[in-house]
C-alpha positions as CSV (number, residue, x, y, z in Angstrom):
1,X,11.7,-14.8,-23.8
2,X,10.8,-16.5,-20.3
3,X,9.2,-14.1,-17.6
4,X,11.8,-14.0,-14.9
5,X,10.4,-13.8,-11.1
6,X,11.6,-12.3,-8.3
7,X,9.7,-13.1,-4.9
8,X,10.8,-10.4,-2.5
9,X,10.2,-9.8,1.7
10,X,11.2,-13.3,3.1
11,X,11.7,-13.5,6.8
12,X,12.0,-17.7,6.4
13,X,15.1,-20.2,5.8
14,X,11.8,-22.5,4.7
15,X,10.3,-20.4,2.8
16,X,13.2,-18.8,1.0
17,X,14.8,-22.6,0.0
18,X,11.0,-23.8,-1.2
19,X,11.1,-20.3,-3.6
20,X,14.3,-21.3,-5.1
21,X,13.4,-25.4,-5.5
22,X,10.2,-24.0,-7.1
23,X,12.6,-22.3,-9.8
24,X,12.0,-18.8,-8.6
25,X,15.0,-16.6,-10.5
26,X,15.5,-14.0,-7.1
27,X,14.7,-13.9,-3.8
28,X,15.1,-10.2,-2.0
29,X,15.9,-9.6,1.0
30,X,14.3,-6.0,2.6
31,X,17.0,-4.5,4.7
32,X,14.6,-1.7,5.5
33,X,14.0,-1.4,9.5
34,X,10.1,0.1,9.1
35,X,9.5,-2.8,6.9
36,X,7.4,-5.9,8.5
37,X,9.4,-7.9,6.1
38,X,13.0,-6.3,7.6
39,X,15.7,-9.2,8.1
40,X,18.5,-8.9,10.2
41,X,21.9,-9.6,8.9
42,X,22.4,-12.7,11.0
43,X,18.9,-13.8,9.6
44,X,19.8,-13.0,5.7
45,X,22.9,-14.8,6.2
46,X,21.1,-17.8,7.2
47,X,18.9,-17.5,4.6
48,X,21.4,-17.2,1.5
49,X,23.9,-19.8,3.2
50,X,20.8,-22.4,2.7
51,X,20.3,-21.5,-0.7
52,X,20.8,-24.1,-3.7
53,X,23.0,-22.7,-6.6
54,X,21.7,-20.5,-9.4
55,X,19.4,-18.2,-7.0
56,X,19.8,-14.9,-7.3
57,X,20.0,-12.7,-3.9
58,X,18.9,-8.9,-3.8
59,X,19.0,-6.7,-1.0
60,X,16.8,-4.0,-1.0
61,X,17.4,-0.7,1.0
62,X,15.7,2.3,1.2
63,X,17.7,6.0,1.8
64,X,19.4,4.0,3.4
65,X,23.1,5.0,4.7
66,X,26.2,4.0,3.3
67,X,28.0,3.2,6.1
68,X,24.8,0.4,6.9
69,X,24.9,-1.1,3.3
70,X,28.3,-1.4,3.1
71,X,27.8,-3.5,6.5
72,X,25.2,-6.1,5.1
73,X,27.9,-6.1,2.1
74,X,30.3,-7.2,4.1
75,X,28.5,-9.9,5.5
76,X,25.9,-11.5,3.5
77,X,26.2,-12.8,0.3
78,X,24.4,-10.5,-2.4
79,X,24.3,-10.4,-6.0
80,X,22.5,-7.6,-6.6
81,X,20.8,-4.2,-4.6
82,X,17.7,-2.7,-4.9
83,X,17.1,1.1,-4.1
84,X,13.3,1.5,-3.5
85,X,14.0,5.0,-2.0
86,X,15.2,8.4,-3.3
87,X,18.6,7.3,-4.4
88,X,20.4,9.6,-6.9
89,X,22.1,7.2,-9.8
90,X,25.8,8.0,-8.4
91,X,24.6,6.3,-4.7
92,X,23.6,3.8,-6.4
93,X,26.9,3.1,-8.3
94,X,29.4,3.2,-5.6
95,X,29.1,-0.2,-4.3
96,X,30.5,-1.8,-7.4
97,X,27.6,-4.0,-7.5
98,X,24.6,-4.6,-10.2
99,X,21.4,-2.8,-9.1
100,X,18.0,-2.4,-9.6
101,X,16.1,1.2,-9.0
102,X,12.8,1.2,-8.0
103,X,9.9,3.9,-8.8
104,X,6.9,4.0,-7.6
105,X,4.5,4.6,-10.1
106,X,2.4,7.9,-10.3
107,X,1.3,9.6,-13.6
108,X,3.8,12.2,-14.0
109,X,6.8,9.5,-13.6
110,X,8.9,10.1,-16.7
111,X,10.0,6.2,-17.4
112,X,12.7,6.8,-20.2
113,X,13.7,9.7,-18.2
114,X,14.8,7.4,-15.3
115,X,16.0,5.1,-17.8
116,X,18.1,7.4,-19.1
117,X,19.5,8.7,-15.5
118,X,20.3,5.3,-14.3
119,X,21.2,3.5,-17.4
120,X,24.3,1.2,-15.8
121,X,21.0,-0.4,-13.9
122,X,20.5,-3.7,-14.7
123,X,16.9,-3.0,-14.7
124,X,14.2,-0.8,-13.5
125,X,11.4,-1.6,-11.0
126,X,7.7,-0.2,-11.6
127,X,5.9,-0.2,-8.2
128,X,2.9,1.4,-6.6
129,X,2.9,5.2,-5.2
130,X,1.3,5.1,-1.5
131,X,2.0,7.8,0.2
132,X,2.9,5.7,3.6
133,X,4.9,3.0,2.6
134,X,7.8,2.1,0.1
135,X,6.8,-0.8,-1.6
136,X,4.9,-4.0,-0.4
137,X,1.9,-3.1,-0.4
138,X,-0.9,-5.2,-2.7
139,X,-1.4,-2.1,-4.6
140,X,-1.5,-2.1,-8.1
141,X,-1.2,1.0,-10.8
142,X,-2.3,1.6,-14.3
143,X,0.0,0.0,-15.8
144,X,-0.9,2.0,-19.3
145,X,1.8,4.3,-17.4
146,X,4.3,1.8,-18.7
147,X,5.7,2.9,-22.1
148,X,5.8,0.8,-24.5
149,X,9.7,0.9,-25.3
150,X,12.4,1.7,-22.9
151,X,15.7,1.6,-22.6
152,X,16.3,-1.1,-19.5
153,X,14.4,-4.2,-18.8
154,X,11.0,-3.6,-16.8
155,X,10.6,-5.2,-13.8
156,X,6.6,-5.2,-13.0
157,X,5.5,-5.3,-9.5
158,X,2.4,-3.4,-7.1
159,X,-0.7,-5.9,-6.4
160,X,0.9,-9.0,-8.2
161,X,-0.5,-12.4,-7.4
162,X,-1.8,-15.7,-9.0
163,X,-4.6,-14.3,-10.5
164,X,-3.0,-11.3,-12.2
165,X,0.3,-12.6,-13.3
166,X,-0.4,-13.7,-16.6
167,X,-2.7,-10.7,-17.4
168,X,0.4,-9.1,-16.8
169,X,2.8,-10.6,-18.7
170,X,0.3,-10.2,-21.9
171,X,-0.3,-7.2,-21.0
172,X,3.2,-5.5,-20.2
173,X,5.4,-8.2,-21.5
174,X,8.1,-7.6,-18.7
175,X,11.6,-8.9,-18.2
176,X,10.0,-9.8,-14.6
177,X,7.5,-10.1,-12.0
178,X,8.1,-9.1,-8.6
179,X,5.9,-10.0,-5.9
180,X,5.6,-9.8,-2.4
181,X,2.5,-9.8,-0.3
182,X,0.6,-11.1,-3.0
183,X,1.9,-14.6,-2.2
184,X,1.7,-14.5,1.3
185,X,0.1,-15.6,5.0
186,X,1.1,-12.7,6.8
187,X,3.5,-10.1,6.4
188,X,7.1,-11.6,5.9
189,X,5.2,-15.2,5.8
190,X,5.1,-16.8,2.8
191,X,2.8,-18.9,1.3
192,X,4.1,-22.0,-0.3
193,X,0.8,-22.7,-2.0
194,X,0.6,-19.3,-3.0
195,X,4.1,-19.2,-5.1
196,X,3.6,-22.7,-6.5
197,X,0.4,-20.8,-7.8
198,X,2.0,-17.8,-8.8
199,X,4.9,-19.6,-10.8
200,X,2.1,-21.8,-13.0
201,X,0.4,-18.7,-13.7
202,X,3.8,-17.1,-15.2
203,X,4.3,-20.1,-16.8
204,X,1.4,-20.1,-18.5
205,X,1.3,-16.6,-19.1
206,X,4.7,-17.4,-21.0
207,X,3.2,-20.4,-23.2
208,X,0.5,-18.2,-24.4
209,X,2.3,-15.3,-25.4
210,X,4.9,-18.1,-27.2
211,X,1.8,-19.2,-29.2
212,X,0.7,-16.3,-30.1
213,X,4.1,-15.5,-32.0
214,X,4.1,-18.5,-33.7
């Protein structure tokens, strides 16, 4: 099975269309105010309205209130939301929209557990614990924390970039990678050299692990 990718925090029409023409599955959009990545609505719109077909757009919100996602909802064109805060399952339900819940990772994190209390999710996000921010951050955790079965696809992300991803997918064998400032200039900047890198390394990370079951 191919290693999907999601490259999340763009700020960029630019950067967002190169992504997608670089075959890139997702592109996320942080709707997060604290965040150096956070977009405006008027900004995501432009950003999704320049999109080619097939590209996947997820918000991502954090504790964030109803009334305020139901806002960017209204307005921008998303397929799918991302809670990266404390979001019980039901909050994360009402929208009527496919989501993805995000944990960050810490060694007394129950992964089926979660599984299990958001199984409508169409997958589950494994991210760094820092104790300042909510995701983003170029950490990465042990990723023996992962168990080796669960019950919705894994989406790997915390300290992701060219040189780790296909470690990673041999290691974890994920649905996905998700990656943020480990393929960027700046924060909210992204480098286009940096995801064409990123993208051969999953690639490659997928060939191998093809052979190998041959």
């Amino acid at each position: 099975m191919r290693t999907r990718v999601k490259i999340c925090g763009f700020t960029r029409v630019e950067d967002a269309v190169y992504a997608a023409n670089l075959g890139v599955d997702a592109i996320g959009l942080v709707f997060y105010p604290p965040s150096p990545r956070h977009v405006e609505i008027e900004q995501a719109v432009r950003i999704v309205n320049a999109l080619p077909a097939f590209t996947t757009v997820v918000a991502l919100f954090v504790d964030e209130q109803e009334s305020r996602i139901r806002e960017v909802l209204q307005q921008v064109p998303v397929d799918c939301l991302q809670f990266h805060g404390d979001e019980p399952a039901e909050a994360c339900r009402r929208y009527g929209k496919r989501y993805i819940k995000a944990a960050r990772m810490q060694a007394d994190i129950d992964v089926p557990a979660l599984a299990h209390e958001y199984h409508d999710a169409v997958g589950l996000l494994l991210d760094a614990y820092h104790p300042g921010a909510k995701g983003g951050t170029g950490s990465q955790f042990d990723w023996a924390l992962i168990p080796e079965h669960c019950n919705l696809p894994i989406v790997l992300a915390g300290g992701l970039d060219a040189s780790n991803a296909k470690l990673a997918i041999q290691s974890v064998s994920p649905y996905a990678l998700d990656v943020s400032s480990g393929v960027e200039t700046e924060k909210g900047i992204k480098n286009h050299a940096e995801m064409a890198a990123f993208i051969k390394q999953v690639n490659e990370g997928d060939r191998v692990k093809h052979d190998r079951k041959i």
